[in-house]
C-alpha positions in Angstrom: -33.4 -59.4 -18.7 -31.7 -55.9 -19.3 -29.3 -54.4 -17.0 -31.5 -51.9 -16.1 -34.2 -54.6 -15.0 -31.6 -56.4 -13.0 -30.9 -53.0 -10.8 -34.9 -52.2 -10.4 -35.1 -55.4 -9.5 -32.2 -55.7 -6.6 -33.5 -52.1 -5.2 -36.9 -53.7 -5.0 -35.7 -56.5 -3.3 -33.5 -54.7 -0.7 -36.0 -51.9 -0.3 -38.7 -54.7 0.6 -36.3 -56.8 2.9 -35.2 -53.9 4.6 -39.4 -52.4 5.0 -40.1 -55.8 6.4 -37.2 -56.2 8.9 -37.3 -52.5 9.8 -41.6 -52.0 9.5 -41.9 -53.4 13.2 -39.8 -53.6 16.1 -41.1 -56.3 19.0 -41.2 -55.7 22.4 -40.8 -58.4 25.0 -44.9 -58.4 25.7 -45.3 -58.9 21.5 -46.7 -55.5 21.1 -45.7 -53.8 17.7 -44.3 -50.7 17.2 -43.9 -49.6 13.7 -41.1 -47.7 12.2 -43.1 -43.8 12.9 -42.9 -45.0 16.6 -39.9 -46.1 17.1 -38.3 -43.3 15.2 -40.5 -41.1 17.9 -38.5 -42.8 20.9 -35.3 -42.1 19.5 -36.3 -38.2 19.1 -37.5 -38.4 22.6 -34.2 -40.2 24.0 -32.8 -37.0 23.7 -35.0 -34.6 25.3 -38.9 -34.2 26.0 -40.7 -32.6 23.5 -44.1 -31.4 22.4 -46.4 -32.8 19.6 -45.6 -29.4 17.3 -41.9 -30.3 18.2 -42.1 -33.8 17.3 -44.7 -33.2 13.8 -41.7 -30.8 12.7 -38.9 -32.7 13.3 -40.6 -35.6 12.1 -42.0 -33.9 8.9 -46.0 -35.6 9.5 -49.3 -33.8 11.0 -50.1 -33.2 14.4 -53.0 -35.7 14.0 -50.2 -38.6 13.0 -48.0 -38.0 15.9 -51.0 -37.6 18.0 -52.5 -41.1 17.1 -49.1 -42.4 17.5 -48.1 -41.2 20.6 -51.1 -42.2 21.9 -50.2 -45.9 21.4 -46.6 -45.8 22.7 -48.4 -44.1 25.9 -50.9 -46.8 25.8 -48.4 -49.2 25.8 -45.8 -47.3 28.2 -43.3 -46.4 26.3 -43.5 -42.6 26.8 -45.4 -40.6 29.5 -46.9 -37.3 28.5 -46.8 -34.4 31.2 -48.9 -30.8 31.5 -45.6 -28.0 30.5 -45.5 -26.2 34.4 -45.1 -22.8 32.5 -47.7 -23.0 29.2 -50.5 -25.3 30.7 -52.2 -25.9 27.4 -49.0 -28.0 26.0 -48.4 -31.0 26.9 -44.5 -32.5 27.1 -44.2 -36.5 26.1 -41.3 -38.0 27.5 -39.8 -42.0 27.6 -40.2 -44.4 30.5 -37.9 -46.6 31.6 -39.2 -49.1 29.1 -39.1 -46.8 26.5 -35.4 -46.5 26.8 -34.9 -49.6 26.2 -37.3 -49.7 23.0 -35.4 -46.8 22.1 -31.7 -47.9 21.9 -33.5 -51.4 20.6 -34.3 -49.0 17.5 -31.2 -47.1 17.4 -29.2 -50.3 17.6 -30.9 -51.9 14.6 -29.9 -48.5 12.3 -26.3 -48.7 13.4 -26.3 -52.4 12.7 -28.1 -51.6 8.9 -25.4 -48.7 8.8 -22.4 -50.7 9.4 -23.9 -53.2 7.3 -24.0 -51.1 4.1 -20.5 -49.7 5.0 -19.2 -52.8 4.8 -20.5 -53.6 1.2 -19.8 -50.2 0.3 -16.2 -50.4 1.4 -15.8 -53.7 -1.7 -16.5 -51.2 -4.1 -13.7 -48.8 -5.5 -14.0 -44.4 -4.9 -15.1 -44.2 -8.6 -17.8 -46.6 -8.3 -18.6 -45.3 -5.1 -19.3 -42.1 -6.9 -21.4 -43.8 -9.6 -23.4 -45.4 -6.9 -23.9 -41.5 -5.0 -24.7 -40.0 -8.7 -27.4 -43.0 -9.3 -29.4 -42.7 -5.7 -29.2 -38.9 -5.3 -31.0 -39.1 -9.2 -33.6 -41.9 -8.0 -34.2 -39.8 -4.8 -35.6 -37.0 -7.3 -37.3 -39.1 -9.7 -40.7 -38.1 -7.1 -40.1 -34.3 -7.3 -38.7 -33.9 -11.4 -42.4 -35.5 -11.9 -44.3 -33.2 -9.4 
């Protein structure tokens, strides 16, 4: 096997271990929230905010925040509240349990953060900089054949 095989091969690996620890968070009552969702409770942890606010910051359609807001509320994670001023908006905001779901999600990216700093931290500043050249390439592989 080339070199080149062996690092396609270790990004696939950590890029699946990482999809299938990070693809679902679960709550005490075994409901699933995938990683859209979750990533929705932390932007809500830090203020209210409306579907356009949340399909912007989010960069996905109104239809996909919709449909997954709608579980979270389902489920009780967020409550969703008629704006006092402009009565056609609605404002979602977290419950109590939704809190906790949050910082739940928000603790398992600092953990994966730290985690990576510390492997990071064995390697010296010049192949620290190899490693930045490489990934910012990969990340435009998508858009140089677009």
């Amino acid at each position: 096997m080339s070199e080149s095989d062996n690092i396609i091969q270790e990004l696939n690996t950590f890029i699946q271990t990482y999809a299938a620890n990070s693809e679902f968070i679960r709550t005490t009552s075994a409901q699933k929230i995938n990683a859209t969702q979750a990533h929705l409770l932390m932007l809500l942890q830090s203020q209210h905010a409306t579907n356009t606010m949340l399909a912007d910051k989010m960069n996905l359609t109104k239809p996909a925040i919709t449909k997954a807001i709608k579980n979270l509320t389902l489920h009780g994670y967020v409550t969703a509240n008629q704006d006092p001023i402009d009565k056609r908006s609605i404002n979602y905001s977290l419950t109590s349990e939704g809190v906790l779901l949050a910082k739940q999600h928000e603790q398992s990216h600092q953990n994966l953060q730290h985690d990576i700093s510390t492997t990071i931290a064995n390697f010296t500043p010049t192949q620290q900089e190899t490693i930045i050249q490489f990934l910012i390439q990969i990340n435009h592989l998508e858009s140089d054949h677009s």
